[in-house]
DRENBABA-151743 format. One record per residue (C-alpha): x, y, z negated; residue in three letters. Coordinates in nm, 3 decimals. Layout:
# DRENBABA-151743
PT         x         y         z   rest
PT         X         Y         Z    ALA
...
***
This chain:
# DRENBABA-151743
PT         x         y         z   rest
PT    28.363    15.714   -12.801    UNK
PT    28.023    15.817   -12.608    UNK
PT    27.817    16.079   -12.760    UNK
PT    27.512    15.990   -12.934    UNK
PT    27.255    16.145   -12.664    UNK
PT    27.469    15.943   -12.345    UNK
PT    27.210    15.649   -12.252    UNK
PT    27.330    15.308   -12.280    UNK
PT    27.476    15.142   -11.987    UNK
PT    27.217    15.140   -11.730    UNK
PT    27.080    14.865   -11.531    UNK
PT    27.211    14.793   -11.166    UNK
PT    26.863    14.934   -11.069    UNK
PT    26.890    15.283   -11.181    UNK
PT    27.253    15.401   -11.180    UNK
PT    27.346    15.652   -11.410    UNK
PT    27.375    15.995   -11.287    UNK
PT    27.774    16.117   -11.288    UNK
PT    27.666    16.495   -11.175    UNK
PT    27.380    16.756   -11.204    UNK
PT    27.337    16.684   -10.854    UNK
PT    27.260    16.328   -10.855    UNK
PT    26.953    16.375   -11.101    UNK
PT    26.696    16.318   -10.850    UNK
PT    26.882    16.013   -10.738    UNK
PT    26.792    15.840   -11.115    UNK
PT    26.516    15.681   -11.064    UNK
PT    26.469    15.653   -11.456    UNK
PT    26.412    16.037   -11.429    UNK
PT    26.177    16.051   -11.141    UNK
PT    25.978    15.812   -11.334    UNK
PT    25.994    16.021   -11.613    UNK
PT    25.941    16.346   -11.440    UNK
PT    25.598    16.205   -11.258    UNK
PT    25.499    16.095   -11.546    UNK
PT    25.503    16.396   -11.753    UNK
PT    25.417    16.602   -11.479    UNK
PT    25.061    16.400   -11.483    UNK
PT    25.063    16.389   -11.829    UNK
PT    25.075    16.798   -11.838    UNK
PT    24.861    16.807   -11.590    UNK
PT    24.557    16.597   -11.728    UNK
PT    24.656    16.769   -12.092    UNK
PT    24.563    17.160   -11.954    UNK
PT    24.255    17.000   -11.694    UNK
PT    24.133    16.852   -12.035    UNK
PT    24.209    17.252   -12.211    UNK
PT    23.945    17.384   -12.029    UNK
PT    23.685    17.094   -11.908    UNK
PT    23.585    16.967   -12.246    UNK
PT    23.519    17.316   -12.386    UNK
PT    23.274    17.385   -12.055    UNK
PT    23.152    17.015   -12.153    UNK
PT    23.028    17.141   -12.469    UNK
PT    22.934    17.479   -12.338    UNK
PT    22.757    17.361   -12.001    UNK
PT    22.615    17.052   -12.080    UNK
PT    22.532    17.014   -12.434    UNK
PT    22.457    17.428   -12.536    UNK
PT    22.719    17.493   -12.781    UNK
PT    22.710    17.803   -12.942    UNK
PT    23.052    18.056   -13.006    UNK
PT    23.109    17.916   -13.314    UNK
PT    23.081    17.528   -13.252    UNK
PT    23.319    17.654   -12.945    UNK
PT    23.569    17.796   -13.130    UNK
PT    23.551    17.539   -13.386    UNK
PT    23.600    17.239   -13.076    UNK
PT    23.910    17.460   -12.975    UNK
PT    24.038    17.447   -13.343    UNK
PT    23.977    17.067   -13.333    UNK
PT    24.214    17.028   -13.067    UNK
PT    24.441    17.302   -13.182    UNK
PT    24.496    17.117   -13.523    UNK
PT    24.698    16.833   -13.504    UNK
PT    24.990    17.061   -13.381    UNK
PT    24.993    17.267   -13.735    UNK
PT    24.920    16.955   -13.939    UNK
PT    25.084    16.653   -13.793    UNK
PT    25.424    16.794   -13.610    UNK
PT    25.674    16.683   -13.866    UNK
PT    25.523    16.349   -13.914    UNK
PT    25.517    16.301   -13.552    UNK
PT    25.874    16.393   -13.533    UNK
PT    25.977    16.192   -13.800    UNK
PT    25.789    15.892   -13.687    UNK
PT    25.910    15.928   -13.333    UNK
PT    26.274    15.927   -13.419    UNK
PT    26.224    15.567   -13.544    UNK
PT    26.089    15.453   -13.190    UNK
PT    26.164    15.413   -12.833    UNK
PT    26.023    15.737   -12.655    UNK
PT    25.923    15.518   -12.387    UNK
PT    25.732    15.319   -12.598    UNK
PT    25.535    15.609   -12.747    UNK
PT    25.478    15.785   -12.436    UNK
PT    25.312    15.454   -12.300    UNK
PT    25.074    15.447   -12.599    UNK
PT    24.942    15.772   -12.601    UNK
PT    24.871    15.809   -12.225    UNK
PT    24.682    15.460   -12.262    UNK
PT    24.494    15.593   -12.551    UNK
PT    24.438    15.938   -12.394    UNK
PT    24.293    15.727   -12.061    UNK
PT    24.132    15.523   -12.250    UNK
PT    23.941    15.839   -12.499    UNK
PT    23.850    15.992   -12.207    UNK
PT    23.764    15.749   -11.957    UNK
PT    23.486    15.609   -12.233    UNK
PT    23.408    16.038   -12.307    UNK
PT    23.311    16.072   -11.908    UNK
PT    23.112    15.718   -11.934    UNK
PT    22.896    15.838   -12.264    UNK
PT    22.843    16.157   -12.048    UNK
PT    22.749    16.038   -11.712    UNK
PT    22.515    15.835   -11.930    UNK
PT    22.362    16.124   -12.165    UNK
PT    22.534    15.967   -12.447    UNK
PT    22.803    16.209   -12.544    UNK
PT    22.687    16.466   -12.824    UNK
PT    22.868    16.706   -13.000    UNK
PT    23.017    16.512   -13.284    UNK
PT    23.099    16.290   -13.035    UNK
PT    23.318    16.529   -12.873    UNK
PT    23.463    16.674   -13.188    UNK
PT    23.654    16.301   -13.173    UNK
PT    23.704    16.303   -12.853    UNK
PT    23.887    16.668   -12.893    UNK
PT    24.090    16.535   -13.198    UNK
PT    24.201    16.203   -13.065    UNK
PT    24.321    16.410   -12.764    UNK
PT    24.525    16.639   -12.935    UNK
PT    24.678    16.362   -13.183    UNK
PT    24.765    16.165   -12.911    UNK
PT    24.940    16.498   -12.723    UNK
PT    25.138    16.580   -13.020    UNK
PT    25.286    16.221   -13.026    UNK
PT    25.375    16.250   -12.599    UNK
PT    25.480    16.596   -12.636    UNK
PT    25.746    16.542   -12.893    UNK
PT    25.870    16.227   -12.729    UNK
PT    25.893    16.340   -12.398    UNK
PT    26.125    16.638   -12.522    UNK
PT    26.346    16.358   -12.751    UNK
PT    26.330    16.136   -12.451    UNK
PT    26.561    16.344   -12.192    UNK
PT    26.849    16.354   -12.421    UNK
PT    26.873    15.911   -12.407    UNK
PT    26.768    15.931   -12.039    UNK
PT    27.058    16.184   -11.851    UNK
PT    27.398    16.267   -11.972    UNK
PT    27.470    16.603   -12.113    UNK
PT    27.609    16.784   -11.807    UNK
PT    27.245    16.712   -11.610    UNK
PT    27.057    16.845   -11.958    UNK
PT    26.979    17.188   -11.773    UNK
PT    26.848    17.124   -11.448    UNK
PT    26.656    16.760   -11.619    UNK
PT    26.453    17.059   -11.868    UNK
PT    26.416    17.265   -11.554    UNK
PT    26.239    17.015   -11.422    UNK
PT    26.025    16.905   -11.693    UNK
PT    25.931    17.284   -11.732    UNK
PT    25.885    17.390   -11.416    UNK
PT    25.609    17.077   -11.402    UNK
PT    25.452    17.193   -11.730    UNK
PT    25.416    17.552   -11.623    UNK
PT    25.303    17.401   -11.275    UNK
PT    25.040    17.208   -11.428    UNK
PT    24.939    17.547   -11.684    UNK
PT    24.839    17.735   -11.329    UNK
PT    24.675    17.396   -11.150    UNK
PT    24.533    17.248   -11.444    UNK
PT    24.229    17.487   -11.574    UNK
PT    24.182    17.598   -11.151    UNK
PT    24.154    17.221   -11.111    UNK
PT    23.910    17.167   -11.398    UNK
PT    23.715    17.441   -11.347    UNK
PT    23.654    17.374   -11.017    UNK
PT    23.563    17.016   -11.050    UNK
PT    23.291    17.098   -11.327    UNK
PT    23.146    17.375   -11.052    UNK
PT    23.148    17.107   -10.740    UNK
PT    23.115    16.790   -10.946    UNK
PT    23.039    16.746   -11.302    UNK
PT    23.187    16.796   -11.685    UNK
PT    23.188    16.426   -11.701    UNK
PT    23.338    16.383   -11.384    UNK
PT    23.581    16.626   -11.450    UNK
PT    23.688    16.452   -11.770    UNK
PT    23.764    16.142   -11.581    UNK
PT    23.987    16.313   -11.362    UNK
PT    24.168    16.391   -11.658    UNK
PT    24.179    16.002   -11.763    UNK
PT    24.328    15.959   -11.392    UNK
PT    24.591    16.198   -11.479    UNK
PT    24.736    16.062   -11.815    UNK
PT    24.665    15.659   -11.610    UNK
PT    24.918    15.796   -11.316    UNK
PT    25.115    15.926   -11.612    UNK
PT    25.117    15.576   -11.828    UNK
PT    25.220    15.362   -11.465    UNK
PT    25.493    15.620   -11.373    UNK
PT    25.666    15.580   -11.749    UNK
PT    25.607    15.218   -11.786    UNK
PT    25.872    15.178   -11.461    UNK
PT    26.166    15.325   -11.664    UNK
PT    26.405    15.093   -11.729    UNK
PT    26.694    15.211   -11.878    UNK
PT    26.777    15.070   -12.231    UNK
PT    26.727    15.365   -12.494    UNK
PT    27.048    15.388   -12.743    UNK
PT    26.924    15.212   -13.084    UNK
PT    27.093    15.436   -13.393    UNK
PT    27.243    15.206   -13.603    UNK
PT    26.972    15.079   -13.879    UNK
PT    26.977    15.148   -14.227    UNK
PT    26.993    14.859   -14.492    UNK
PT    26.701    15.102   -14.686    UNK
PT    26.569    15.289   -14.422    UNK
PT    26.414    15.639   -14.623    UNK
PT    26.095    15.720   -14.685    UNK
PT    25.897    15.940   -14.434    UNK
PT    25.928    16.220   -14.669    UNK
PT    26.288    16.213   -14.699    UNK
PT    26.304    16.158   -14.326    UNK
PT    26.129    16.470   -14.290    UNK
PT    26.321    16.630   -14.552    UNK
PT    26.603    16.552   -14.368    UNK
PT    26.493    16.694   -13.975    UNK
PT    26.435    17.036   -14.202    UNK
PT    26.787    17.032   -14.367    UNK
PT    26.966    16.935   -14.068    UNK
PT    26.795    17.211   -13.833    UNK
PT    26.836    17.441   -14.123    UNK
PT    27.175    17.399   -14.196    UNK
PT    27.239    17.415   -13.825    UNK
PT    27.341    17.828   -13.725    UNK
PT    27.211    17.791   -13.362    UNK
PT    26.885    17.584   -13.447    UNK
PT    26.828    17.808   -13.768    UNK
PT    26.864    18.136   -13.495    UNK
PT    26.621    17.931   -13.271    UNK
PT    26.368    17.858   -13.584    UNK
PT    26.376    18.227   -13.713    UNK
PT    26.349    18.412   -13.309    UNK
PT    26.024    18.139   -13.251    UNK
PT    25.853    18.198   -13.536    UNK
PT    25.913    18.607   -13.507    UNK
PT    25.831    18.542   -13.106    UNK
PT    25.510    18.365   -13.204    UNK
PT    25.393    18.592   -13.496    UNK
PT    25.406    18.923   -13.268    UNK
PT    25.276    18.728   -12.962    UNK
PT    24.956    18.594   -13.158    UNK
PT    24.878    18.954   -13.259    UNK
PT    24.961    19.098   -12.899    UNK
PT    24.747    18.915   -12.714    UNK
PT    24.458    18.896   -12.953    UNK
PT    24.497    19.308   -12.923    UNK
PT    24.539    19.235   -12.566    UNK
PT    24.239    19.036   -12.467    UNK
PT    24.056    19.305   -12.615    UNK
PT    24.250    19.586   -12.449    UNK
PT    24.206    19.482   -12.106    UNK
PT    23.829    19.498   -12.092    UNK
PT    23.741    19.772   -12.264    UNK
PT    24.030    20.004   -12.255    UNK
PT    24.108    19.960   -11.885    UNK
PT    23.753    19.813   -11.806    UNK
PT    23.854    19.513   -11.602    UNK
PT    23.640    19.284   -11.508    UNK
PT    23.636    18.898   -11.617    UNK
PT    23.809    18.775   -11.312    UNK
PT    24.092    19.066   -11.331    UNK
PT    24.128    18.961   -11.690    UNK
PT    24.210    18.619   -11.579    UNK
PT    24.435    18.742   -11.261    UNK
PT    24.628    18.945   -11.481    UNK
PT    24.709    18.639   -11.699    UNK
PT    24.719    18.360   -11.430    UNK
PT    25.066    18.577   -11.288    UNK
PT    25.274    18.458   -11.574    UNK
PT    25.267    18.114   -11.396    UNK
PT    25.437    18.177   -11.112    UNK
PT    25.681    18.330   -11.297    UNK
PT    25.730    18.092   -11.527    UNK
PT    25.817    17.894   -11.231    UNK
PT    26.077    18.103   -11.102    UNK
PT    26.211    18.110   -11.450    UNK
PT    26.269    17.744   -11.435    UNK
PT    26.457    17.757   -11.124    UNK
PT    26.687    17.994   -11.231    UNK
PT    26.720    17.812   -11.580    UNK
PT    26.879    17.530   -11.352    UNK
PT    27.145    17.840   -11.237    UNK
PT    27.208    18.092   -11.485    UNK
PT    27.292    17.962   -11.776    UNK
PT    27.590    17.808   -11.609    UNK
PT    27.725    18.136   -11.452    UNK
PT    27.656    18.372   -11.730    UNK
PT    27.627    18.184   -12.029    UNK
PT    27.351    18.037   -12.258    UNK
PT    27.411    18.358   -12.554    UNK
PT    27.379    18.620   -12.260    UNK
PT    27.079    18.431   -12.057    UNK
PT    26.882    18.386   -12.331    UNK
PT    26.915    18.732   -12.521    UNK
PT    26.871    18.944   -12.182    UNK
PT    26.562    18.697   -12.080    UNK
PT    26.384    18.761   -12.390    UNK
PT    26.455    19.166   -12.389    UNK
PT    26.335    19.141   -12.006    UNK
PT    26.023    18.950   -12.087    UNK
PT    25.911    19.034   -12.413    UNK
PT    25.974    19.431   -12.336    UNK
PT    25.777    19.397   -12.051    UNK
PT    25.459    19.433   -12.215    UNK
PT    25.565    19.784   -12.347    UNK
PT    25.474    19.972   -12.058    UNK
PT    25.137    19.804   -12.081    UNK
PT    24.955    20.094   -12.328    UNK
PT    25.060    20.366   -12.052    UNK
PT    24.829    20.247   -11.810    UNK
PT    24.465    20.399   -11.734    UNK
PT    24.184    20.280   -11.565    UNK
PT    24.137    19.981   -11.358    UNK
PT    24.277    20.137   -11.016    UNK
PT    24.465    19.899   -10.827    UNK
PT    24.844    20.015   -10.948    UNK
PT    24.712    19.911   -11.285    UNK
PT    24.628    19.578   -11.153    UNK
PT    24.987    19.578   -10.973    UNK
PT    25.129    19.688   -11.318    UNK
PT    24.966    19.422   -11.516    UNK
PT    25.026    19.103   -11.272    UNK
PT    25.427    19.217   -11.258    UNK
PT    25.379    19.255   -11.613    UNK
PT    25.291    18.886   -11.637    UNK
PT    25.511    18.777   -11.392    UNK
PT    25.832    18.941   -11.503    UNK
PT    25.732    18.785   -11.872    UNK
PT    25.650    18.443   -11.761    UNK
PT    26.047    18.429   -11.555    UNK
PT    26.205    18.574   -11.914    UNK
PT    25.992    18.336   -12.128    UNK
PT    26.054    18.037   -11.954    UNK
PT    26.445    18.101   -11.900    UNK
PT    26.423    18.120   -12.287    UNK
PT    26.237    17.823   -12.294    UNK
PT    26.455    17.593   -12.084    UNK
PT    26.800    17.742   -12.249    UNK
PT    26.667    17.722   -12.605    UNK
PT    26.556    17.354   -12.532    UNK
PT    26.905    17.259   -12.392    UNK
PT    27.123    17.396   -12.660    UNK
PT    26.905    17.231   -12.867    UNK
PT    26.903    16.913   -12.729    UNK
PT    27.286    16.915   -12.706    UNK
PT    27.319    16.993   -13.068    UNK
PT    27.131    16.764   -13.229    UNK
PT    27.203    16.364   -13.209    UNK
PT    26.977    16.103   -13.093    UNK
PT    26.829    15.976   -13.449    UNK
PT    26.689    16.307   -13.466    UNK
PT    26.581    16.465   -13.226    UNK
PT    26.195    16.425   -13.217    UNK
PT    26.225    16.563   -13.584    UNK
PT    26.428    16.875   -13.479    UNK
PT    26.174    16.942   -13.206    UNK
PT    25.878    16.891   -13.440    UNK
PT    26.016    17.110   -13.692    UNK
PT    26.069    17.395   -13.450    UNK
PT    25.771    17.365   -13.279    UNK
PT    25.613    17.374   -13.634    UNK
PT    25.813    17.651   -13.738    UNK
PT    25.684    17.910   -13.488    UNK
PT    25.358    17.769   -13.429    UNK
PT    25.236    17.793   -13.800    UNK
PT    25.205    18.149   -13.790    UNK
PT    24.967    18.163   -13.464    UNK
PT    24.708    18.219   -13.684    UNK
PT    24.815    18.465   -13.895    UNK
PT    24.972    18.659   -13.603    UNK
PT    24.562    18.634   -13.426    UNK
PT    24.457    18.774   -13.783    UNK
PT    24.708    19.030   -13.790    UNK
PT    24.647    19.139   -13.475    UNK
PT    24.255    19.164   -13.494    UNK
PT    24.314    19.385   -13.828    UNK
PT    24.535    19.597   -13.662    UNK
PT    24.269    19.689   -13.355    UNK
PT    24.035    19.758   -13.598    UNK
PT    24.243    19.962   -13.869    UNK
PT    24.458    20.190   -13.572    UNK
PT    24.263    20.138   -13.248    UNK
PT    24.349    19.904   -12.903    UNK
PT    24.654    20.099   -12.788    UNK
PT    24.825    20.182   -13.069    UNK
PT    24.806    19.823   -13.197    UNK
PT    24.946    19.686   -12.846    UNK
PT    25.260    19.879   -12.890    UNK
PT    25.286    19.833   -13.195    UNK
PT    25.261    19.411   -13.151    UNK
PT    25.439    19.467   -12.861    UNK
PT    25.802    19.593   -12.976    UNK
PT    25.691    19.302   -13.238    UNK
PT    25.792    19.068   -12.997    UNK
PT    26.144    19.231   -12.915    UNK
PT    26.253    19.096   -13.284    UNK
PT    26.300    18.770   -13.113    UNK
PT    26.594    18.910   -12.888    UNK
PT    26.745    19.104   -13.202    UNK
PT    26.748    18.799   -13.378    UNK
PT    26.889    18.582   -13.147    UNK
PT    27.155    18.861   -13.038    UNK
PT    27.201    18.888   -13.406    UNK
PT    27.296    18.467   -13.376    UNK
PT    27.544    18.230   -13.278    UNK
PT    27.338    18.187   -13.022    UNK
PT    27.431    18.504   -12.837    UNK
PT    27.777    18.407   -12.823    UNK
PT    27.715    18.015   -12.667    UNK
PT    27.935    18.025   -12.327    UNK
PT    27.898    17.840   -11.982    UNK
PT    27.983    17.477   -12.152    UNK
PT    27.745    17.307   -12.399    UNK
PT    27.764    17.328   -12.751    UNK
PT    27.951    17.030   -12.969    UNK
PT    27.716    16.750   -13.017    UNK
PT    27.714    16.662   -13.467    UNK
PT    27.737    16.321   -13.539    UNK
PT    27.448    16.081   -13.546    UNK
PT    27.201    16.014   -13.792    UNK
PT    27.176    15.658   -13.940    UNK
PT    26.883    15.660   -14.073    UNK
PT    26.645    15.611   -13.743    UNK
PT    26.589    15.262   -13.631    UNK
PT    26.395    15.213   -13.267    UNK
PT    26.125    14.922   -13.245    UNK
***
């Protein structure tokens, strides 16, 4: 009997892949890989264009700023395990649709109400929060959606993809912004972001392949309980509970870090603005390497192995980070193969984490298992930005960086200290299906 995440037979259209190799051949997956390529793209142009909207054109101050940010920031925190829980009861297709149509649609009428003068702040706090409700929603589904899409053997090099296109689009996307509010406009700029998420909504309308319905529950449960349930289940899972417990100690320690580290670089080292952003626009490119050899490793070494020694390589690199002095040019070397070296461990972690977890969890609930790990380690951004901040003041810049620093290296030592260290070459078992997920 076929595992819950195989898709159902596929239309004489778009054959179903047999091999790793023939995944660019699906033309179910290009569809879906332009389309959430776009989608990422348009999401981090949008990051940085309507903050400069508010900042450029209608004069907010630092704190409406950083209030817009937390806007957009919010739905992530607050709506994650509803949106996982909701998402497990639909086709993925059919939310991805929505929400690009909703995000063209938000910002095509934002750019309008701009080039028009009509746009005003509380305006654009909507604009910000539709945005980022309608991103949680693609997000999750996109990451549930691979899984019914490819079979298990072309899981890998599929999330390789994807995340090789979202870090991609986390180098091109704030460059392209940017640039378009300096040549053109904020308004203009935010319509190139509703181009983005349209290209996005036509590429993902063309898949066709039918997505496996879980068999339907005579009571279907309550959204609670449905929640209640994507917690239990990725608790009571040992590689998923490893994966929960390394996020949230990744993202606690990198919160702190880099709140001690945006400070650190200026003043410590005195680097200018654009060295600041240099030294952080290197972990792209790495990331990108990362995802290429998240397509390789894994399968030669092991998942365990890969992801413990990528996490020691990228976390740690930040350690050497307090030695350095001044703002000569080996400290700018330093810092960019600091970045670099971090964005190729991060992102092997990323991709590896995502397939085991993909290939443990069934198709009823995975949107839930993602929400619930991405809520997990996000929750404690904040406090990690808080404890970091109290620690520059209470023990001074460098200290504080090594101290958040070997923070992060918990993350390894917790996954080492995991099932997870001792996954091999071949996937993980898949658990049976949940029931209790109906698609519409």
């Amino acid at each position: 009997m076929p595992s819950a995440s195989s898709p159902s037979s596929p239309s004489p259209s778009s054959p179903s892949p047999s091999s790793p190799s023939s995944l660019w051949r699906d033309r179910d997956f290009r569809s879906l890989w332009v389309g959430q390529s776009a989608s990422q793209l348009g999401e981090h142009t949008g990051l940085l264009v309507l903050p400069l909207f508010a900042v450029l054109t209608l004069d907010a101050g630092a704190g409406e700023l950083g209030l817009l940010r937390a806007v957009g920031q919010a739905p992530i925190l607050l709506l994650s395990l509803f949106v996982g829980a909701w998402v497990d009861r639909w086709r993925t297709r059919t939310v991805m649709v929505l929400t690009d149509l909703g995000r063209t649609l938000t910002l095509g009428a934002a750019a309008v109400a701009g080039l028009l003068g009509l746009l005003g702040l509380p305006a654009l706090f909507v604009v910000v929060l539709a945005v980022g409700i309608l991103s949680v929603f693609f997000d999750v589904a996109y990451q549930a959606s691979l899984v019914r899409l490819v079979e298990r053997d072309q899981l890998v090099r599929g999330n390789s993809a994807l995340e090789g296109s979202r870090s991609a689009a986390q180098i091109g996307g704030p460059a392209l912004g940017g640039t378009l509010v300096s040549l053109l406009s904020a308004p203009i700029a935010a319509a190139s972001s509703a181009l983005f998420f349209a290209l996005s909504f036509l590429s993902i309308r063309r898949i066709r392949r039918h997505e496996p319905i879980p068999e339907p529950s005579e009571h279907p449960p309550r959204l609670w309980r449905r929640i209640h349930k994507g917690l239990r289940f990725v608790a009571g899972d040992s590689s998923l509970r490893a994966v929960c417990l390394a996020s949230a100690a990744f993202q606690l320690s990198f919160a702190a870090m880099m709140t001690v580290y945006l400070l650190f670089l200026p003043r410590e080292l005195h680097l200018s603005g654009a060295a600041v952003g240099l030294s952080l626009a290197a972990t792209g490119p790495g990331a990108l390497l990362g995802s290429v050899l998240a397509a390789r490793l894994p399968g030669r070494f092991g998942h365990g192995p890969v992801l413990v020694f990528a996490a020691v390589l990228g976390d740690g690199a930040f350690l050497c980070v307090p030695a350095l002095h001044g703002s000569s040019a080996m400290t700018m070397a330093a810092l960019l193969a600091v970045g670099f070296v971090f964005g190729v461990g991060g992102q092997l972690v990323n991709v590896t984490v995502m397939t085991v977890r993909q290939a443990v969890t069934p198709a009823g609930m995975q949107g839930r298992a993602a929400a619930t790990i991405t809520f997990v380690g996000m929750g404690l951004t904040p406090i990690g930005s808080l404890l970091g901040g109290f620690l520059a003041e209470e023990w001074g810049l460098r200290t504080s960086l090594l101290v958040t620093a070997a923070g992060m290296l918990l993350s390894p030592v917790l996954m080492a200290l995991s099932p997870l260290a001792r996954l091999g070459r071949a996937l993980p078992a898949l658990t049976e299906p949940s029931a209790d997920a109906q698609t519409h």
